[in-house]
N, C-alpha and C positions, 0 to 999 in steps of 0.2 A: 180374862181368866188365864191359868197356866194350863197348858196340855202336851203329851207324849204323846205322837203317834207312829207306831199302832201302839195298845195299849200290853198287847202281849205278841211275841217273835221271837221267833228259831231260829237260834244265830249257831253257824259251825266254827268252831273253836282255829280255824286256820286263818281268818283272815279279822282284820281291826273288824269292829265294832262301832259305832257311831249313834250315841242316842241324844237326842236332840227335843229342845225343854223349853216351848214356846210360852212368854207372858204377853198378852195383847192388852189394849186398853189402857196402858199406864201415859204420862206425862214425863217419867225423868229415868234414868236408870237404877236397877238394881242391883243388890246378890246375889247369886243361887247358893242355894248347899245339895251339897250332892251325898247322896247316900246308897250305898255300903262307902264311907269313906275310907281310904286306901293312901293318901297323902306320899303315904313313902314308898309306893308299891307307883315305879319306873314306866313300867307300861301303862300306866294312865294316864292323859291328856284331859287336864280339863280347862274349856274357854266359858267364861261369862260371858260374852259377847258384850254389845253396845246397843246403845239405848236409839234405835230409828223412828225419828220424827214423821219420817212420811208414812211407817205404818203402823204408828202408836205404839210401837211393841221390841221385844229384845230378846234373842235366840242363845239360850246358853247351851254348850257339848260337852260331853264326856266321851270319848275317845278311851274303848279299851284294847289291846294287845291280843293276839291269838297266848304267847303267855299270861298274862292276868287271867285270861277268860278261862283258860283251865285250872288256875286257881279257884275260878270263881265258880266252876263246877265241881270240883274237890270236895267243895267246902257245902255248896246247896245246890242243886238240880231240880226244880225249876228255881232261879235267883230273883228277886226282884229290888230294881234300882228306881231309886226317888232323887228329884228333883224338888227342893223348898225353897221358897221366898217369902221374908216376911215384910208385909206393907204396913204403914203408919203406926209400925214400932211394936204390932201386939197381933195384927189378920197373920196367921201363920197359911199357907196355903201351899200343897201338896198336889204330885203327879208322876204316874208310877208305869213305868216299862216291867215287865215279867217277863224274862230270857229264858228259854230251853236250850242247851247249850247241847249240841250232837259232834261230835269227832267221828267224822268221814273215814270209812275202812279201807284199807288193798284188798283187795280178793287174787287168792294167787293160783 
C-alpha cells in the first residue's frame, strides 16, 4: 500500500520540510506525482527514490523550503499535500500529509 506518516503535522515555516511517501508490496519501480505541484517553484526538492528489493517497496520525497512553505501558507493554512501512484496502468492510489504551517514569533 502507499502511506505518509504522520498523516497530519505542524511544520514551522523556518526550517525544510521533508514529507516522505512510502509504496510497499510492489515488484519493480514506480512514479510518484506529487501534489500541490509547484515544478517551477525552486524551493522544492522532489526524489522518486528507487525500487528496494530487499523490502519490496520505494520511498519517494518532497523536500520544501522555509521559502515555499510561506508560500504555501499564503495561499492555504491548513495545506494538504498528496503523493500518487498509478499501478497496472488504471489502480490510481493516493496518500495525504495536512501541514499547519506556524511562523515562530520574537517577543521583544
Amino acid at each position: 500500500g502507499l502511506s505518509i506518516g504522520p498523516w497530519r503535522q505542524n511544520v514551522y515555516t523556518t526550517y525544510n520540510h521533508t514529507i516522505s511517501c512510502r509504496l510497499s508490496d510492489i515488484t519493480e519501480e514506480y512514479i510518484f506525482l506529487w501534489t500541490p505541484q509547484r515544478y517551477w517553484d525552486s524551493g522544492i526538492t522532489l526524489s522518486n527514490g528507487t525500487f528496494d528489493s530487499t523490502s519490496s517497496s520505494q520511498v519517494s520525497t518532497m523536500t520544501i523550503s522555509p521559502v515555499s512553505l510561506r508560500d504555501f501558507q499564503n495561499y492555504s493554512n491548513p495545506q494538504t499535500f498528496r503523493c500518487r501512484v498509478t499501478i497496472n496502468n488504471t489502480d490510481l492510489i493516493t496518500a495525504s500529509q495536512v501541514i499547519t504551517f506556524f511562523n515562530p514569533s520574537k517577543k521583544i
